[in-house]
C-alpha positions as CSV (number, residue, x, y, z in Angstrom):
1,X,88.0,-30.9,4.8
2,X,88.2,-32.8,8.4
3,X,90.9,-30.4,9.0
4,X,89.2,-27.1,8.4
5,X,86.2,-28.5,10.2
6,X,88.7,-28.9,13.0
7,X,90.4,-25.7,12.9
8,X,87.2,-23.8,12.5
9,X,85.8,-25.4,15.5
10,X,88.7,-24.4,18.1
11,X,89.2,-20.8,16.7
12,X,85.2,-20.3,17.2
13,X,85.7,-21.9,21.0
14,X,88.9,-20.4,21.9
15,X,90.1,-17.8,24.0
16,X,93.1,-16.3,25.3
17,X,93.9,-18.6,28.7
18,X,95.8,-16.5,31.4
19,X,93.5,-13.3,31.8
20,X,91.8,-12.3,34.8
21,X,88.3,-12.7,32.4
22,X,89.5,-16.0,30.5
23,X,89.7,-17.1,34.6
24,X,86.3,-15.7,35.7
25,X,84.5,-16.9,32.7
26,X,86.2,-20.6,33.4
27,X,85.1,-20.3,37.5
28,X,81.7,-19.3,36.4
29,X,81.3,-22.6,34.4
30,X,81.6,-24.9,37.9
31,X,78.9,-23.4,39.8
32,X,76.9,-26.6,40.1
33,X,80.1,-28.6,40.6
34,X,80.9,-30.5,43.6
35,X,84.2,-32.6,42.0
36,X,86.4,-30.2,40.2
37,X,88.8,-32.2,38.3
38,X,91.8,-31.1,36.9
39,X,94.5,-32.7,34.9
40,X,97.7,-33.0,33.3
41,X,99.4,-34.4,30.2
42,X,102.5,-35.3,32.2
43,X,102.9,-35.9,35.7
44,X,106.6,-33.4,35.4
45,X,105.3,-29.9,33.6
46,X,105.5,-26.9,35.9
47,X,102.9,-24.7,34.4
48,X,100.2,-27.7,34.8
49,X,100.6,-27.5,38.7
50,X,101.0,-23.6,38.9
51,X,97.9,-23.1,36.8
52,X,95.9,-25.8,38.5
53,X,97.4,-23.6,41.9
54,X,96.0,-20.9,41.2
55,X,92.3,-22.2,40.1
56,X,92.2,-24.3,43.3
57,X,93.2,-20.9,45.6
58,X,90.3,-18.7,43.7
59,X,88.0,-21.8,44.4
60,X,88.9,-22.8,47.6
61,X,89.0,-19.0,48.7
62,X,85.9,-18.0,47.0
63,X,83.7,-20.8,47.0
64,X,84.1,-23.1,49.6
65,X,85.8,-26.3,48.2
66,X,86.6,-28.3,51.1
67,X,89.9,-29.9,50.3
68,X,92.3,-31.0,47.2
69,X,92.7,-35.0,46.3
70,X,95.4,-36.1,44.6
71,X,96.9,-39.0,43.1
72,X,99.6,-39.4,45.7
73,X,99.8,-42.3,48.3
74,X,97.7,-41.9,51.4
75,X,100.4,-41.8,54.4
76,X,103.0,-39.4,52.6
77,X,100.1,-37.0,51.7
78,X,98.7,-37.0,55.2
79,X,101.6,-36.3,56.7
80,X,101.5,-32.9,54.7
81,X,98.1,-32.8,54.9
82,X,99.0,-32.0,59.0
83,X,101.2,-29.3,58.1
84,X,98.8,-27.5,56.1
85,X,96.1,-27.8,59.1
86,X,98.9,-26.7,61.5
87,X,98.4,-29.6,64.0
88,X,100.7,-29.5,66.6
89,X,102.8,-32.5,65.7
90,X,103.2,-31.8,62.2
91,X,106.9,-31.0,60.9
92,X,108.2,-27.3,61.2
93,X,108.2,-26.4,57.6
94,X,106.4,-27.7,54.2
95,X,110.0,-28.8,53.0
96,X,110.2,-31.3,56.1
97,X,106.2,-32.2,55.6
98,X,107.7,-33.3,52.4
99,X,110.4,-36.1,53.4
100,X,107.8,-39.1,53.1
101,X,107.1,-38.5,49.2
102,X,110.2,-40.8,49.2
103,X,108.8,-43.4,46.6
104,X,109.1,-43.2,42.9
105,X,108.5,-40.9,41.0
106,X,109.4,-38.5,44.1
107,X,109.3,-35.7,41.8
108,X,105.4,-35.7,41.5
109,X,104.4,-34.4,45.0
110,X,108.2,-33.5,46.5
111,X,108.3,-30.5,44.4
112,X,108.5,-26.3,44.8
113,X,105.4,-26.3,43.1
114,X,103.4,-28.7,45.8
115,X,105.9,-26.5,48.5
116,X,104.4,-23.1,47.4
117,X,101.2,-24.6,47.8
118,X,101.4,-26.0,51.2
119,X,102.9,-22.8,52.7
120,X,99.4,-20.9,51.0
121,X,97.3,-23.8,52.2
122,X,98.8,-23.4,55.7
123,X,98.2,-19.5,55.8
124,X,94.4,-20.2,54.6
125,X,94.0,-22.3,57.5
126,X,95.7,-20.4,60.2
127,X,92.8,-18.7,62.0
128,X,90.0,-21.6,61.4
129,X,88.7,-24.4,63.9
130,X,89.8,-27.7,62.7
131,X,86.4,-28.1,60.9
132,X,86.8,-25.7,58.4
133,X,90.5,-26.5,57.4
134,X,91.3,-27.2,54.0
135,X,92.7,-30.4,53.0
136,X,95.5,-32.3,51.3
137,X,94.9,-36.3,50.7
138,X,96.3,-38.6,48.5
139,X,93.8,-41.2,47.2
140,X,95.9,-44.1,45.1
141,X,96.9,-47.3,45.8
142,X,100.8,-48.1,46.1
143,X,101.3,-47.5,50.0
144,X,101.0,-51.3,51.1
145,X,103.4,-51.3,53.4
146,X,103.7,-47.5,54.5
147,X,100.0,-47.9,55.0
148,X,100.8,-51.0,57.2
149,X,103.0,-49.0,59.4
150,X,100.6,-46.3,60.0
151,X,98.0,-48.4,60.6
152,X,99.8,-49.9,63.6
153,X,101.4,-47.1,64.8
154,X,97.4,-45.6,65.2
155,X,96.1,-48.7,67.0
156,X,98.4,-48.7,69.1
157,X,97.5,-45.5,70.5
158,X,93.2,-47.1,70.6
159,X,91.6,-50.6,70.9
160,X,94.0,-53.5,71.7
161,X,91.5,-55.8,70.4
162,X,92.0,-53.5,66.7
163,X,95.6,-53.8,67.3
164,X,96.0,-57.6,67.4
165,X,93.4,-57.8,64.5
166,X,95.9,-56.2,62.4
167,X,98.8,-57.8,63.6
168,X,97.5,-61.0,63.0
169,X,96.1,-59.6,59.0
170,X,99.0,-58.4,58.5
171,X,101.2,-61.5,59.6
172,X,100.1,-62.7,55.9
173,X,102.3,-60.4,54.3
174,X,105.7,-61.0,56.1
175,X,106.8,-63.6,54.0
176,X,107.3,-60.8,51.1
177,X,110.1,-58.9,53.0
178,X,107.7,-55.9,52.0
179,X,108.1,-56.5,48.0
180,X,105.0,-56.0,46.0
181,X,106.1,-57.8,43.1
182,X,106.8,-61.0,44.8
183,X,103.5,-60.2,46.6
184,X,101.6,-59.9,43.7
185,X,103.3,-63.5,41.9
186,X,102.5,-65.8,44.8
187,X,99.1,-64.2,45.1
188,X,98.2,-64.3,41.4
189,X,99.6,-67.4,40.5
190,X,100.2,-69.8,43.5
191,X,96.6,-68.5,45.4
192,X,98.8,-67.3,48.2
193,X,97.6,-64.3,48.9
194,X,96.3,-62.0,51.7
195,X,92.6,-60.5,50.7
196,X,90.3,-62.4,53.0
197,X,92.7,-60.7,56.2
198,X,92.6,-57.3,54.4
199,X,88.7,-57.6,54.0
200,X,87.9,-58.5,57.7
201,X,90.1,-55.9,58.7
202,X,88.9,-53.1,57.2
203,X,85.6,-53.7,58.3
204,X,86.8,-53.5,62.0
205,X,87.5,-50.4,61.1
206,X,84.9,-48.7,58.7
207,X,83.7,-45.6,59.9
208,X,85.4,-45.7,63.0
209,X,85.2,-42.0,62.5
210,X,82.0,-41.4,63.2
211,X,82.9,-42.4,66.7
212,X,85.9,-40.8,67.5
213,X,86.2,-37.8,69.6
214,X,85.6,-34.8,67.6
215,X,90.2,-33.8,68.0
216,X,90.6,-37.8,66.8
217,X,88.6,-37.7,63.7
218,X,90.6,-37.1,61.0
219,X,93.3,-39.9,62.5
220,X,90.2,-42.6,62.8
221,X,89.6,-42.0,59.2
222,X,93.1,-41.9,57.9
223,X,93.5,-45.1,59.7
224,X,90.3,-46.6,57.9
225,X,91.4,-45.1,54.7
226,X,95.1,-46.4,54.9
227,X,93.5,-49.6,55.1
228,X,91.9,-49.2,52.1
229,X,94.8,-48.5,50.8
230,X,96.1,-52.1,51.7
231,X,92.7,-53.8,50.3
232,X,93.6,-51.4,47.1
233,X,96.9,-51.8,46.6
234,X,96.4,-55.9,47.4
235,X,94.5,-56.5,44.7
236,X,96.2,-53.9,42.0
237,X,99.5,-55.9,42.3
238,X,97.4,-59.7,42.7
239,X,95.7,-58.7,38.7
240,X,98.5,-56.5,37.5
241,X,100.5,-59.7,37.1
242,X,97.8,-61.0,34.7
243,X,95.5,-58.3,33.7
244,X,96.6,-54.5,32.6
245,X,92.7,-53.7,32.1
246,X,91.6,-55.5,36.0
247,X,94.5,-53.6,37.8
248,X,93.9,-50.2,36.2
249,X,90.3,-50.3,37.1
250,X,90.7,-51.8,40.4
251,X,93.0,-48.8,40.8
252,X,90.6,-45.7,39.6
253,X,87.5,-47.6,41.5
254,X,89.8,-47.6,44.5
255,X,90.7,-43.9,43.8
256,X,86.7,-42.9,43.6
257,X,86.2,-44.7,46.8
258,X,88.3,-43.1,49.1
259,X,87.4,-39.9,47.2
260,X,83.5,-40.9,48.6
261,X,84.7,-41.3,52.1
262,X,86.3,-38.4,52.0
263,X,83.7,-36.7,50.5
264,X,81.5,-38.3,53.6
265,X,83.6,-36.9,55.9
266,X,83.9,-33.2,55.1
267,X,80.0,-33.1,55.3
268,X,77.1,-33.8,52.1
269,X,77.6,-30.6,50.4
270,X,81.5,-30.5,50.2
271,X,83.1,-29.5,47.1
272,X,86.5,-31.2,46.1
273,X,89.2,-30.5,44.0
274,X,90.6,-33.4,42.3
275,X,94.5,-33.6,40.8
276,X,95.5,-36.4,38.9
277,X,96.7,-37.4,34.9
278,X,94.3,-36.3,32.2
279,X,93.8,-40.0,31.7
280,X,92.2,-40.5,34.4
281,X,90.2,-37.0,35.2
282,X,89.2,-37.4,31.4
283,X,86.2,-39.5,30.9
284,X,87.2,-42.6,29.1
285,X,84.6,-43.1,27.0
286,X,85.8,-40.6,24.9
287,X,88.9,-42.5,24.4
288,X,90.1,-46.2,23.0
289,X,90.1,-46.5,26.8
290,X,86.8,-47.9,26.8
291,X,87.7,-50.3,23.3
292,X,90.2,-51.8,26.2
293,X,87.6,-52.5,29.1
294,X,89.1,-49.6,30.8
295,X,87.2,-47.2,33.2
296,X,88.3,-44.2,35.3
297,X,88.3,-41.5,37.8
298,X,86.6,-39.5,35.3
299,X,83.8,-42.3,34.0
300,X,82.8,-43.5,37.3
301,X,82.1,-40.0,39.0
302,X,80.2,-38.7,35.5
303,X,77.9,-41.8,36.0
304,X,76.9,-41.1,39.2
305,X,77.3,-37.4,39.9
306,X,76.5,-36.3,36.7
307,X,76.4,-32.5,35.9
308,X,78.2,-31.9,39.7
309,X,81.5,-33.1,37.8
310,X,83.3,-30.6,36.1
311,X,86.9,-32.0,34.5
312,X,89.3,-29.8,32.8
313,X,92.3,-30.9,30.8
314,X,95.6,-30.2,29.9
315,X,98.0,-30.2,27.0
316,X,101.2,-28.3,25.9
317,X,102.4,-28.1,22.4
318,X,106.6,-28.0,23.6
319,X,108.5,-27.3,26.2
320,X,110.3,-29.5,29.1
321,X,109.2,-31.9,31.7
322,X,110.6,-34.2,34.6
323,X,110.7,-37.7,33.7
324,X,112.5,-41.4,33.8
325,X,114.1,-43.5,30.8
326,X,112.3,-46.7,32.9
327,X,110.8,-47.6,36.0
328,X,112.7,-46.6,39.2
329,X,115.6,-44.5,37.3
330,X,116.7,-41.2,38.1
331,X,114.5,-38.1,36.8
332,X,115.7,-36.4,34.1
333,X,115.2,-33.0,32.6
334,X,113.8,-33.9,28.7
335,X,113.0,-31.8,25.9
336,X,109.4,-32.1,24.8
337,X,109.1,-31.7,21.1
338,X,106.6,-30.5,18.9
339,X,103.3,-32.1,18.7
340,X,103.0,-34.3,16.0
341,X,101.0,-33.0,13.0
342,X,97.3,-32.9,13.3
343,X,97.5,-33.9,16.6
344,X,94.6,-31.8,19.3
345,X,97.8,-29.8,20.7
346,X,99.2,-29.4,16.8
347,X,96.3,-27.7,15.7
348,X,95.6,-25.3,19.1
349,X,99.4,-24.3,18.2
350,X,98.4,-23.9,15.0
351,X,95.3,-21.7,16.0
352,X,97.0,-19.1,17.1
353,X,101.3,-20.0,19.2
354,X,99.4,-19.1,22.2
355,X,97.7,-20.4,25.5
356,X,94.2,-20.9,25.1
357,X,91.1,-21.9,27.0
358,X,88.1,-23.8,25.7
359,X,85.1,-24.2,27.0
360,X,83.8,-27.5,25.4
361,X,80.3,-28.6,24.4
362,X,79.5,-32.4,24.1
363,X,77.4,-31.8,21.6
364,X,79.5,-29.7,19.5
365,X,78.6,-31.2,16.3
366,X,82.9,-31.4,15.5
367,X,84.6,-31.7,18.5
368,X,81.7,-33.5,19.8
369,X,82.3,-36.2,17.1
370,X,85.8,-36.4,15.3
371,X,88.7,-38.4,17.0
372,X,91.8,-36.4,17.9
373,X,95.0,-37.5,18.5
374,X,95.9,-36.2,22.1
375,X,99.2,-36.5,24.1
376,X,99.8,-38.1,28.0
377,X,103.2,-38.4,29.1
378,X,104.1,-40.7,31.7
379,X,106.2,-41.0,34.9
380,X,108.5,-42.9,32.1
381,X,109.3,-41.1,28.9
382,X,111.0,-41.5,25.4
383,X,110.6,-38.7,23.6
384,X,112.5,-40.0,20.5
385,X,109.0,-42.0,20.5
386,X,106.6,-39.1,20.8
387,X,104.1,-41.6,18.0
388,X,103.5,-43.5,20.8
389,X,102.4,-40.8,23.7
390,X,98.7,-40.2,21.7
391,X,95.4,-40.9,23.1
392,X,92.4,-41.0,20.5
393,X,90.0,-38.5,21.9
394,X,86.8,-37.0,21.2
395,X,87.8,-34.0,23.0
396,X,84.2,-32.4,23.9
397,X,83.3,-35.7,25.6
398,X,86.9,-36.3,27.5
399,X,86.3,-32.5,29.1
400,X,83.9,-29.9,29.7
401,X,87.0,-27.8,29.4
402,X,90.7,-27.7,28.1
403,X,93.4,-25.4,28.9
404,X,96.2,-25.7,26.2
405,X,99.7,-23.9,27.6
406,X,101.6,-23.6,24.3
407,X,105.3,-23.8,25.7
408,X,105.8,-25.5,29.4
409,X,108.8,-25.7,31.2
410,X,109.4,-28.8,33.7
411,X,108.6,-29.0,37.5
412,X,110.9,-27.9,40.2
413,X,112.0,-31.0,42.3
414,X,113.5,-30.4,45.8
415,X,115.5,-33.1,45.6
416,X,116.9,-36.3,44.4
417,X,115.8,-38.4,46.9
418,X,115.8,-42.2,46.9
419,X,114.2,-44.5,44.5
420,X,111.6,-47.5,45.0
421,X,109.3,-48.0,41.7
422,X,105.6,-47.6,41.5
423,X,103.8,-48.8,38.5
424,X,102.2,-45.3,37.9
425,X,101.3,-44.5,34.1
């Protein structure tokens, strides 16, 4: 009976997902939005980041969202972020932009996908002042020491009295030979860490911004939010050692944060575009998330924004996707198999072998109310243990809307570069 329930629910909500009208009908929905966010159900699936393209060009072009923020490390992204404003030291080409997504998972960001975009980005931007440019920013937390650097390497160019601040905050962390881990051991455990120099640091430079000449903006607030980054990323890895629930919210607070500066920045009616994981655009009190202590992205921006946040997520029923066996080891080119029986992307497959858009109610007295099994695959993947890759959800509370793309095929990377392991999920 839960099963016809079910089944009756999405075919009365669904519609065909890759029409011009499916499209409209979805861009209509976000008029009162200001935070657009869109997910994924792996951070390696092709058709995730080519449809979430395409939405962001049709709203960026046709109603004014400000910039994209993704969950991407701060430095790496701004460097692109340069390219697609066309400043005049940014690299020649959006491959070369590219070079500093050098951390693992490289694949996420340093991708044909992410290229294509750039080069459209760029074109948007071409003939606008600086004001009106379109951004790229990466919002997470893993750059400590890349955040470090660029930190510096900005001071250096501004107050001397800044510049020996940081030196001397920073002085903390030398004994680490820039490793997070050990880092986050002799903070957690031994009290040896480096937050009370973070702390006074950053609030040197808060809002610096504000006072910049109007051509040294954007650099005062990517130095101010690279430090944020280090406060971040300081206190992820000091609880990670202890506490998976403490890091992961420190984490998706951290994200909303710099989301709010940036936000700040681009003026009080900008609209953003958000791009990160499903489990953390999706509210989590729709999931066992919240059974864990667990907030995120999602949760924190529905609390306070309320109906200005619009998330949509993703799922595919097969296909392939870009992925590692563990932490740190080289991508790989998997098969994703079938969803498993009675699982949310099972039973769209079931609806109908076909993409599909919904447009989800919270109150929907099914989807509203029945927990669903739905799948998130992760920077590290087994799928010989798809049980384990399931998310109870109650679907029309995770998302105002889901896009289910039935057969996915994996991202295109643009190279094998390096390795150095992030604890991404």
């Amino acid at each position: 009976m839960r099963e016809a329930l079910i089944m009756e629910a999405i075919h009365r909500l669904a519609a065909p997902f890759g029409t011009k009208e499916t499209m409209d009908q979805l861009i209509g929905h976000m008029d009162d939005a200001r935070y657009v966010l869109l997910g994924e159900a792996s951070h390696g699936t092709s058709d995730f980041y080519t449809v979430r393209t395409e939405l962001s060009k049709r709203l960026i072009a046709e109603h004014g969202f400000r910039f994209i923020a993704v969950e991407g490390d701060w430095p790496a992204c701004y460097t692109l972020n340069r390219y697609i404003k066309g400043y005049p030291d940014a690299a020649a080409d959006a491959a070369a932009a590219m070079n500093d997504f050098n951390r693992w998972p490289t694949w996420m960001w340093a991708n044909k996908e992410i290229q294509e975009l750039a080069e459209w980005l760029r074109e948007f931007n071409k003939d606008k002042p600086d004001s009106e440019k379109v951004g790229f920013y990466g919002i997470d937390v893993y750059s400590l020491w890349e955040s470090m650097d660029e930190i510096l390497k900005y001071l250096a160019t501004q107050d001397k009295a800044d510049l020996q601040a940081a030196r001397r905050a920073f002085e903390c962390f030398e004994p680490f030979s820039r490793d997070e881990q050990s880092y986050g051991i002799s903070a957690s455990l031994y009290g040896e860490g480096c937050e009370d120099h973070v702390i006074a640091l950053l609030g040197r430079l808060q809002d610096k911004w504000k006072a910049a000449h109007p051509k040294d903006q954007e650099r005062a607030l990517s130095a101010e939010l690279n430090a944020m980054a280090v406060k971040g990323v300081e206190a992820y890895y000091r609880t990670m050692i202890r506490h998976d629930s403490d890091s992961w919210n420190i984490r998706d607070r951290h994200m909303v944060s710099a989301l709010e500066k940036l936000m700040e920045f681009h003026g009080g009616n900008a609209r953003v575009l958000v791009w990160e994981h499903n489990t953390h655009i999706g509210d989590a009190r729709a999931t066992d998330m919240a059974d864990d202590g667990m907030v995120n992205v999602g949760q924190l921006l529905r609390e306070k924004h309320g109906r200005q946040v619009y998330a949509i997520g993703f799922g595919t029923y097969e296909g392939t996707v870009i992925a590692g066996r563990s932490w740190g080891a080289p991508m790989e080119e998997m098969k994703v198999p079938p969803a498993i029986k009675n699982s949310w992307e099972e039973l769209l497959h079931r609806n109908g072998n076909k993409d599909q858009l919904l447009l989800l109610d919270p109150e929907d007295p099914v989807l509203g109310e029945i927990t669903i099994g739905h799948r998130a695959i992760g920077v590290v993947y087994h799928p010989e243990r798809e049980r384990g890759n399931y998310v109870p959800t109650v679907i029309s509370r995770r998302y105002n809307a889901f896009i289910h793309l039935d057969n996915t095929k994996a991202l295109r990377p643009l190279a094998f570069l390096p390795s150095g392991v992030a604890g991404r999920e």
